[in-house]
C-alpha positions as CSV (number, residue, x, y, z in Angstrom):
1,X,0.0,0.0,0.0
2,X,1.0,3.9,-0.5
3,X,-0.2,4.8,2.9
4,X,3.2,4.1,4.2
5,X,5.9,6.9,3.7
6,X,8.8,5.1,2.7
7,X,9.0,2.5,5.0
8,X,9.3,-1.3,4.4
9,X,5.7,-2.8,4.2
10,X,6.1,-5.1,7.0
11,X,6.8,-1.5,9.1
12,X,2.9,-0.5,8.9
13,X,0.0,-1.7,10.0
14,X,-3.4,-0.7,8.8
15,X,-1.8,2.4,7.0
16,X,0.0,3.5,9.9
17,X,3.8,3.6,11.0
18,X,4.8,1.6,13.1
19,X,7.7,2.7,15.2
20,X,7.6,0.8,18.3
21,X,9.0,-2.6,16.6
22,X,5.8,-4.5,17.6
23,X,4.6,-4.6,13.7
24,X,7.8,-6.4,12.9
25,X,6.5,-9.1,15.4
26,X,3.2,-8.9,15.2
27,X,2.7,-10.3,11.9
């Protein structure tokens, strides 16, 4: 999706950024 800004896929979660590190677990 677009509704990340320039982050790897895996490092959003329903359109948001994730920065805490729990969306590269949480998958």
């Amino acid at each position: 999706n677009d509704d990340c800004e320039c982050v790897p896929y895996y490092q959003c979660q329903n359109g948001t950024i994730v920065d805490n590190g729990l969306g590269l677990i949480d998958i």
